[in-house]
Each structure stands twice: as structure tokens, then as C-alpha cells.
N, C-alpha and C positions, 0 to 999 in steps of 0.2 A: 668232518667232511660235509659238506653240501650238498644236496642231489641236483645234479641239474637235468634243465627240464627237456626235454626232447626241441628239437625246433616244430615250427609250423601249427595246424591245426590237430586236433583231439580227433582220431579216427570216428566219426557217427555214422551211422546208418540210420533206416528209416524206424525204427523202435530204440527206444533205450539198452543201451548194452552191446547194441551190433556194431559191424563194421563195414562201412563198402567194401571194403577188399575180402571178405570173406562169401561177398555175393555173385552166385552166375553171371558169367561176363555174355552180354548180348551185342551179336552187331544186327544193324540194320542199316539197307540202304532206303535212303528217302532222293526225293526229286527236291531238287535247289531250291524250289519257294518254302516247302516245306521243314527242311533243315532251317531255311534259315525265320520260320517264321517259330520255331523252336529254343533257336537260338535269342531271338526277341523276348520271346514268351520266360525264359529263364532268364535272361539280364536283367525284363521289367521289373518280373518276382523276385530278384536278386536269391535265385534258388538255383542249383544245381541242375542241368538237365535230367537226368532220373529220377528226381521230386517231382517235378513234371510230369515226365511219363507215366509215374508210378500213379500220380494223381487224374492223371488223362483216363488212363485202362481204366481204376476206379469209378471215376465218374461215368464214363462207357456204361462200364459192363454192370457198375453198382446202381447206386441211385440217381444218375443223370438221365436225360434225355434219347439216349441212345441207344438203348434195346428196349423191346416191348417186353411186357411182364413175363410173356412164354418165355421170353429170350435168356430173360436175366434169370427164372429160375432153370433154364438146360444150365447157362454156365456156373450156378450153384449147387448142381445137380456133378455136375460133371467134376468142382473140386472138393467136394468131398468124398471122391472116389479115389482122388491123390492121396 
């Protein structure tokens, strides 16, 4: 006997081993330029919108532009209390 193979894509997440479906489901409402300037931002990257996101927050709250250094160590501060 054969195995056969499931249809479609290989369940990935953002690490080795995960699965998006195994992830908190988040809504969010956004204002129409910004949905769709998201929807842009993920077609250009040919990446899924939560690669995105996931990489947006990161650069945020990690090493980007975006928080001052107090800033970024409260929210380092804050998840390792999770």
C-alpha cells in the first residue's frame, strides 16, 4: 500500500515544529487604508498576513524604531513576568 499524502500545504508556524492552527486566534479591527495597506505589505512579501504582524510588533516593540530604550525594556520587563 502507498501512503498518500494529505492535499494542500504542510501545516508551518512561525518556528520549526508549530502550527498556525494551534495559535491564539486574534481579531482586529483596522480603518480601510490600513487593512489594505497590509494586505499590500503581505502580497508584496508574498507572506501571509501574520508574518507580518508578527514581524511589525517585533520590529515595534524589539529593535526597530519605535520604542525608546525605557520603552522597549518596560515591554521586556513586562514579558518575562508571563
Amino acid at each position: 500500500m502507498s501512503i498518500q499524502k494529505r492535499p494542500g500545504r504542510k501545516p508551518t508556524g512561525y518556528r520549526p515544529g508549530e502550527k498556525v492552527s494551534d495559535y491564539q486566534r486574534l481579531t482586529v479591527r483596522l480603518p480601510d487604508d490600513v487593512r489594505a495597506e497590509l494586505d499590500a505589505t503581505a502580497g508584496a512579501l508574498r507572506r501571509p498576513q501574520w508574518r507580518v504582524l508578527i514581524d511589525a510588533i517585533r520590529a515595534y516593540a524589539g529593535t526597530g524604531p519605535g520604542l525608546s530604550d525605557e520603552q522597549k525594556r518596560v515591554v521586556r520587563a513586562v514579558l518575562k513576568l508571563q
